[in-house]
MOPAC internal coordinates of N, CA, C and O (Angstrom, degrees):
PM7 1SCF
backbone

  N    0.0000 0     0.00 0     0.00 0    0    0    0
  C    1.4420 1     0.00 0     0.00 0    1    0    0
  C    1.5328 1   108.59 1     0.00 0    2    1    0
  O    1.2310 1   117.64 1   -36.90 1    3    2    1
  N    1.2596 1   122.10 1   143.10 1    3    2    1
  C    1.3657 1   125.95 1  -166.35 1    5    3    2
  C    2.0814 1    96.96 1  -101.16 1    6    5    3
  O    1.2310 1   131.27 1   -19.02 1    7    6    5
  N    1.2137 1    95.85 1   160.98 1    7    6    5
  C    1.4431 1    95.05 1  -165.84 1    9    7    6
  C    1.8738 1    93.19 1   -85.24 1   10    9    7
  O    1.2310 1   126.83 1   -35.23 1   11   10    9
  N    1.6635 1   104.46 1   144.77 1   11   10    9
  C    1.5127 1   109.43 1   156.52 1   13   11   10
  C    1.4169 1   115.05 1  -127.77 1   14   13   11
  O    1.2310 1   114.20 1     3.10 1   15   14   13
  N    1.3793 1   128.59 1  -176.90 1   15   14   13
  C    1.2380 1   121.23 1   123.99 1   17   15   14
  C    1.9735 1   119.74 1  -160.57 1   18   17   15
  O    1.2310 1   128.01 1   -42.25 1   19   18   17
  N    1.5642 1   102.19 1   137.75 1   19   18   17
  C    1.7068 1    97.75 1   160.50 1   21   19   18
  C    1.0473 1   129.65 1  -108.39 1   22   21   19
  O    1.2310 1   133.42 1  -115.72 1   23   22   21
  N    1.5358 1    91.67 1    64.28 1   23   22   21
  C    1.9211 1    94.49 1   159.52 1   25   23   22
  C    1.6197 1   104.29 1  -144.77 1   26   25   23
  O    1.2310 1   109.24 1   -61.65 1   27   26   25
  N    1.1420 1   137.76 1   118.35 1   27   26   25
  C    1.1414 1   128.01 1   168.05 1   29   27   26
  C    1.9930 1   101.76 1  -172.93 1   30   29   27
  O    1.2310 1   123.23 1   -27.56 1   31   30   29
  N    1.3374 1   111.42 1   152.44 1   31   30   29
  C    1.3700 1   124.00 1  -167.51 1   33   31   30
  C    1.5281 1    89.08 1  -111.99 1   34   33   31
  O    1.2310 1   124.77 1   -25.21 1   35   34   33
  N    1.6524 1   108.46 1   154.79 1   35   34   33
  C    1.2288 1   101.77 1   138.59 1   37   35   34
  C    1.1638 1   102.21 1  -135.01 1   38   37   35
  O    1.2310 1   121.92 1    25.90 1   39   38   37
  N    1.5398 1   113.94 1  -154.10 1   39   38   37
  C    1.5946 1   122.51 1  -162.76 1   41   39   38
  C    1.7308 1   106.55 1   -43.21 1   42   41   39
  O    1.2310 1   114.89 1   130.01 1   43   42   41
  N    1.4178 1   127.29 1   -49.99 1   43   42   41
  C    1.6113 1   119.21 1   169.54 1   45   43   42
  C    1.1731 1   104.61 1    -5.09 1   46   45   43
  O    1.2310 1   112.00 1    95.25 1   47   46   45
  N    1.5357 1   132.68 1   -84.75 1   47   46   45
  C    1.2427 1   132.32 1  -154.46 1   49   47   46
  C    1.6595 1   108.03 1  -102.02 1   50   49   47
  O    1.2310 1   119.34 1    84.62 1   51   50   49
  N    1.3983 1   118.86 1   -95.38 1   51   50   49
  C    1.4453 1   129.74 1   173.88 1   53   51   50
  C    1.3831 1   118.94 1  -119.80 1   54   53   51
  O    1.2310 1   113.05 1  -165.63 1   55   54   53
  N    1.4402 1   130.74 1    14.37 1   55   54   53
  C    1.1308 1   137.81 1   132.36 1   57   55   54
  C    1.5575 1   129.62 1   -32.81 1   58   57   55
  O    1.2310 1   110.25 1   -53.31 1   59   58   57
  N    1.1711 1   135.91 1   126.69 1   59   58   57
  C    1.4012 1   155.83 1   151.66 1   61   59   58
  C    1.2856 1   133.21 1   -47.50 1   62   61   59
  O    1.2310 1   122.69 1   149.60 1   63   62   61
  N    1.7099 1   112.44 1   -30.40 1   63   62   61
  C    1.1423 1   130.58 1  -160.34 1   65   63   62
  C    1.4719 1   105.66 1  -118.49 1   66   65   63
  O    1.2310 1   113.32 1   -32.13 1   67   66   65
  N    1.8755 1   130.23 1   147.87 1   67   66   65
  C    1.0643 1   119.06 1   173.53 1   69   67   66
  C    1.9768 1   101.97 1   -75.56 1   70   69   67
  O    1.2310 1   129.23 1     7.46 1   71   70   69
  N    1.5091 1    99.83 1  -172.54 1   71   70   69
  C    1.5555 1    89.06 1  -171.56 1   73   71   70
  C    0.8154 1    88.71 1  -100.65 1   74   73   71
  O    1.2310 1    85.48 1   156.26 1   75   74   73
  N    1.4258 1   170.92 1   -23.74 1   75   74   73
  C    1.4166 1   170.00 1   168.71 1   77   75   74
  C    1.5202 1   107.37 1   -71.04 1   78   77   75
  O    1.2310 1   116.81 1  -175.33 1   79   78   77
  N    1.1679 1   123.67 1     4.67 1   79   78   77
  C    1.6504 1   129.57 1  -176.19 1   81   79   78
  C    2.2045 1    88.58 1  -109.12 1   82   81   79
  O    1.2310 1   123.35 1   132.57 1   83   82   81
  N    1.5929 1   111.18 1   -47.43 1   83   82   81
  C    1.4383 1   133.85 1   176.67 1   85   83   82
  C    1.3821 1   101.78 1   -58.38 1   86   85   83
  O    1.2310 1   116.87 1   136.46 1   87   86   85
  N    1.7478 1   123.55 1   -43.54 1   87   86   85
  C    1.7681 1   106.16 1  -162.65 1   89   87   86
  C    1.6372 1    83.01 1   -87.68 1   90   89   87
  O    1.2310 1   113.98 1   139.77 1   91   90   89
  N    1.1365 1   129.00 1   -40.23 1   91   90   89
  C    1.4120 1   105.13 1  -179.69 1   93   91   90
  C    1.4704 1   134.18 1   -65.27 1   94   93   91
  O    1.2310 1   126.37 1   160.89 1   95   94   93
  N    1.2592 1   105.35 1   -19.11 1   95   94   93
  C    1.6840 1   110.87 1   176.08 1   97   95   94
  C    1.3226 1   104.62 1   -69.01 1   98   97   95
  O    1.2310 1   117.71 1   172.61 1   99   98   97
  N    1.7966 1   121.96 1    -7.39 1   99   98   97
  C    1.5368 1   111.73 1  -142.78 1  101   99   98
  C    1.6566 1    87.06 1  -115.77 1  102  101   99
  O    1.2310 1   123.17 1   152.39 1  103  102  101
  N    1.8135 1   111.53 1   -27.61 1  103  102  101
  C    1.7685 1   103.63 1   163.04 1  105  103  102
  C    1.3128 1    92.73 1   -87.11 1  106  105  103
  O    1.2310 1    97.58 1   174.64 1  107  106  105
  N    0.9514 1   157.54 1    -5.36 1  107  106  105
  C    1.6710 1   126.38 1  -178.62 1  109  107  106
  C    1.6307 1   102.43 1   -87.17 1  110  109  107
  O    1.2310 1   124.01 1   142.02 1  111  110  109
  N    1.3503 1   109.91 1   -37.98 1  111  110  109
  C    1.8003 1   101.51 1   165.43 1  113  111  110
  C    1.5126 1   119.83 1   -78.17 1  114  113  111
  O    1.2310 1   125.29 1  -157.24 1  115  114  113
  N    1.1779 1   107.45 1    22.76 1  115  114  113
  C    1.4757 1   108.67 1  -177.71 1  117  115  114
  C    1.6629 1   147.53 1    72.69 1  118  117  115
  O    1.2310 1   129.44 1   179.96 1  119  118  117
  N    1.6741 1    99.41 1    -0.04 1  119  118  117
  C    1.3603 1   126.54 1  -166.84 1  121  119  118
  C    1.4388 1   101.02 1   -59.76 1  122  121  119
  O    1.2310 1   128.69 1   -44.00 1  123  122  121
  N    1.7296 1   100.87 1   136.00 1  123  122  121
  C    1.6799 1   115.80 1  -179.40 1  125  123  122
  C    1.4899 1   102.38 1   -79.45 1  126  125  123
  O    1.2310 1   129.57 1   152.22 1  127  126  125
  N    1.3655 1    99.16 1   -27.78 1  127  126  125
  C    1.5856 1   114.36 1  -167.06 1  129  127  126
  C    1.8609 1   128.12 1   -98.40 1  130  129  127
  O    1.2310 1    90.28 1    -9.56 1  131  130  129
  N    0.7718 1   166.88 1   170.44 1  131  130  129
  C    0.9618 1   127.87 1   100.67 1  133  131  130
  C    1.7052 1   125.44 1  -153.79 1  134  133  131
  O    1.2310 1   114.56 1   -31.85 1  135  134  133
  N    1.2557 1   127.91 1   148.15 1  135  134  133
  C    1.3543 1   127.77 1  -161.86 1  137  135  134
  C    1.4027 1   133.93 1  -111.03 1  138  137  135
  O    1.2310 1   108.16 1   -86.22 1  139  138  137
  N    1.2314 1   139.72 1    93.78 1  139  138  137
  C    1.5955 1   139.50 1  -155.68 1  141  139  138
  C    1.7092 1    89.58 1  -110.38 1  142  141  139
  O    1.2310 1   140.74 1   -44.56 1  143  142  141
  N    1.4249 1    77.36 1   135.44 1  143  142  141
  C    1.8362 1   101.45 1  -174.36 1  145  143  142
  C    1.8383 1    98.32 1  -150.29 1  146  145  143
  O    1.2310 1   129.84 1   -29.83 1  147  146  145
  N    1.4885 1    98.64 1   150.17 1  147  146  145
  C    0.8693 1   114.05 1   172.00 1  149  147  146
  C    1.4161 1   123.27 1  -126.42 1  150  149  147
  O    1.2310 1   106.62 1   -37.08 1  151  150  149
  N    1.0519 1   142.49 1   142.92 1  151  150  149
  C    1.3030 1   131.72 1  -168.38 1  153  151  150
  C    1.9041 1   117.48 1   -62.11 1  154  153  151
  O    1.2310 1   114.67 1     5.11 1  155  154  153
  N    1.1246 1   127.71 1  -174.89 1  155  154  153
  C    1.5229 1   105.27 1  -173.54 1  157  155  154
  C    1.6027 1    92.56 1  -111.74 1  158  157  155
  O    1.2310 1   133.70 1   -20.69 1  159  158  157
  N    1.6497 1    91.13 1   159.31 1  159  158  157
  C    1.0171 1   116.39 1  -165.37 1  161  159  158
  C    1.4566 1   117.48 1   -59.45 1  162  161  159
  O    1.2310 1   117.82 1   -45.91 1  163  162  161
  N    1.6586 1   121.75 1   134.09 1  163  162  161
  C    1.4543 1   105.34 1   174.40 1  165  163  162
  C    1.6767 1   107.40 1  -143.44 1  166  165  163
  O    1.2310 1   119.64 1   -29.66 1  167  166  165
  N    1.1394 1   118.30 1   150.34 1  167  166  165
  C    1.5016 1   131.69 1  -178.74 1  169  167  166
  C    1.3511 1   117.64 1   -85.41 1  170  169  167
  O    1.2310 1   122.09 1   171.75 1  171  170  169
  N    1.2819 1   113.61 1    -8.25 1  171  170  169
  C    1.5448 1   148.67 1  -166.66 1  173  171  170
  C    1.5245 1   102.68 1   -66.98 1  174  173  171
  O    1.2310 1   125.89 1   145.76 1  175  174  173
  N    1.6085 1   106.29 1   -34.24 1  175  174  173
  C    1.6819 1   101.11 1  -157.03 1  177  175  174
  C    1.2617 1   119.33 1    79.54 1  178  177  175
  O    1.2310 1   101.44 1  -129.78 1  179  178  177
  N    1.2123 1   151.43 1    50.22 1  179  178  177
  C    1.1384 1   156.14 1  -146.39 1  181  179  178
  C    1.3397 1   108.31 1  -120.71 1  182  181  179
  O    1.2310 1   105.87 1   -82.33 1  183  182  181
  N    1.3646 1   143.82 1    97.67 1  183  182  181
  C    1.4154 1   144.32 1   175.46 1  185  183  182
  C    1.7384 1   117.80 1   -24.71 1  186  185  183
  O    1.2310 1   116.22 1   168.77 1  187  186  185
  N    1.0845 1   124.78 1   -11.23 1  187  186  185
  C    1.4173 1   130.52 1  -176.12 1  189  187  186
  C    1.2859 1   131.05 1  -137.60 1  190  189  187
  O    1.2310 1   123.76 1   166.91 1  191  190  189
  N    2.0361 1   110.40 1   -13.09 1  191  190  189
  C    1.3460 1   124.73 1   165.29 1  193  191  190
  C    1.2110 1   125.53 1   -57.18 1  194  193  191
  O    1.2310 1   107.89 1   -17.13 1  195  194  193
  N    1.1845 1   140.22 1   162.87 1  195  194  193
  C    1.2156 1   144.25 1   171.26 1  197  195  194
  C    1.4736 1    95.69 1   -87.70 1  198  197  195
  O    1.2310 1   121.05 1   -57.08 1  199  198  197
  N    1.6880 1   115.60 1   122.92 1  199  198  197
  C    1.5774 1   113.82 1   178.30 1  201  199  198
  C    2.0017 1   105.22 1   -84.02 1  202  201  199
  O    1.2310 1   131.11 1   -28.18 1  203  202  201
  N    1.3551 1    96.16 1   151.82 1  203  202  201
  C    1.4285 1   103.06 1   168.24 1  205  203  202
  C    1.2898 1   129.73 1   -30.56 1  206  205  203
  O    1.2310 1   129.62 1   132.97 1  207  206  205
  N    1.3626 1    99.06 1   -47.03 1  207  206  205
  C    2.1201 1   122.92 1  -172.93 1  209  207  206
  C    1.5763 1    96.08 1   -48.74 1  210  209  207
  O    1.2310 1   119.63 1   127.43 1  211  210  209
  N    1.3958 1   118.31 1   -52.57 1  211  210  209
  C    1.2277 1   144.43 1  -166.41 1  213  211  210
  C    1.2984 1   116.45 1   -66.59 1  214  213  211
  O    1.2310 1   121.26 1   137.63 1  215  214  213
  N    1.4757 1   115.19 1   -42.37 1  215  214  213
  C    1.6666 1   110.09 1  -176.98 1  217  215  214
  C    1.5976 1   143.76 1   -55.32 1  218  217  215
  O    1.2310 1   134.98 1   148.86 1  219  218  217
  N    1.3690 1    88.63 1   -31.14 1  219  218  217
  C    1.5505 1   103.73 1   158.40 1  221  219  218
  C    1.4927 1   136.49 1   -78.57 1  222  221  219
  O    1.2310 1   123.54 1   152.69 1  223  222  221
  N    1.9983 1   110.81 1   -27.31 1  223  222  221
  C    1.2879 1   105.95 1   162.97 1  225  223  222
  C    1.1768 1   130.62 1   -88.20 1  226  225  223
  O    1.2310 1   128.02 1  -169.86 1  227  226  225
  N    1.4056 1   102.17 1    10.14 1  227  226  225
  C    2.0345 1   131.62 1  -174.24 1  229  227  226
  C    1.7237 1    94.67 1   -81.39 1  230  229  227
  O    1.2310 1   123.60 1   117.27 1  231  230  229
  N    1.3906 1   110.70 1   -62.73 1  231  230  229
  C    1.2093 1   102.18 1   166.40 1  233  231  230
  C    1.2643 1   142.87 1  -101.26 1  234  233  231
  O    1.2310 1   112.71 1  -142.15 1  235  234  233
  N    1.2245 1   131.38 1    37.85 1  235  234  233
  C    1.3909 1   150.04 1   135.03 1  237  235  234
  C    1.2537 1   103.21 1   -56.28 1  238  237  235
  O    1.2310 1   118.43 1   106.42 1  239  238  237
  N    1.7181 1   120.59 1   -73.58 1  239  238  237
  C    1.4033 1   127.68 1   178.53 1  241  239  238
  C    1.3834 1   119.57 1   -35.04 1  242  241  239
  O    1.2310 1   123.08 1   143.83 1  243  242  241
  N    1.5450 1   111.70 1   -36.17 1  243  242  241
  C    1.1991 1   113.56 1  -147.51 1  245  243  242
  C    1.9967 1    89.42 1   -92.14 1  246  245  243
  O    1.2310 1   119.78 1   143.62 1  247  246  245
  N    1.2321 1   118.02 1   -36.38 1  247  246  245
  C    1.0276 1   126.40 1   142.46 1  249  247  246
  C    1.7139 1   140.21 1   -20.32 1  250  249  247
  O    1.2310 1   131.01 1   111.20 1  251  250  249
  N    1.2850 1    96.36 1   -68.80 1  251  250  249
  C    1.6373 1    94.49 1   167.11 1  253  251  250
  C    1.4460 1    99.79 1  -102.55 1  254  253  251
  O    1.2310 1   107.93 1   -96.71 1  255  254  253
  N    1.3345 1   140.15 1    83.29 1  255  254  253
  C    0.9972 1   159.63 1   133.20 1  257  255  254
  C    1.3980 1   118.39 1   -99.05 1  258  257  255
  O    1.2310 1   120.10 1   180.00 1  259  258  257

């Protein structure tokens, strides 16, 4: 079985990593699969949400990916 996974953040929310830094780590380990998520959006301020400002250039990115 080849390695996947759908769960992982990147910088959007509380991620570390750009997501294009994430789809490449995910062919260089060989993944058949793989899944970028961000947590949902909140107005709250929430240390780990994906903020509003963000939601639209989350999916642009996620877009030209």
């Amino acid at each position: 079985m080849r390695p996947f996974n759908y769960h992982c953040h990147a910088e959007f929310s509380d991620g570390k990593s750009t997501a294009e830094e994430m789809v490449r780590a995910a062919i260089d380990a060989g993944c058949d699969s793989f899944g970028l998520s961000e947590h949902y959006v909140s107005v709250k301020g929430s240390s780990y949400s994906l903020k509003p400002e963000n939601e639209a250039p989350y999916i642009a990115e996620m877009n030209r990916l």
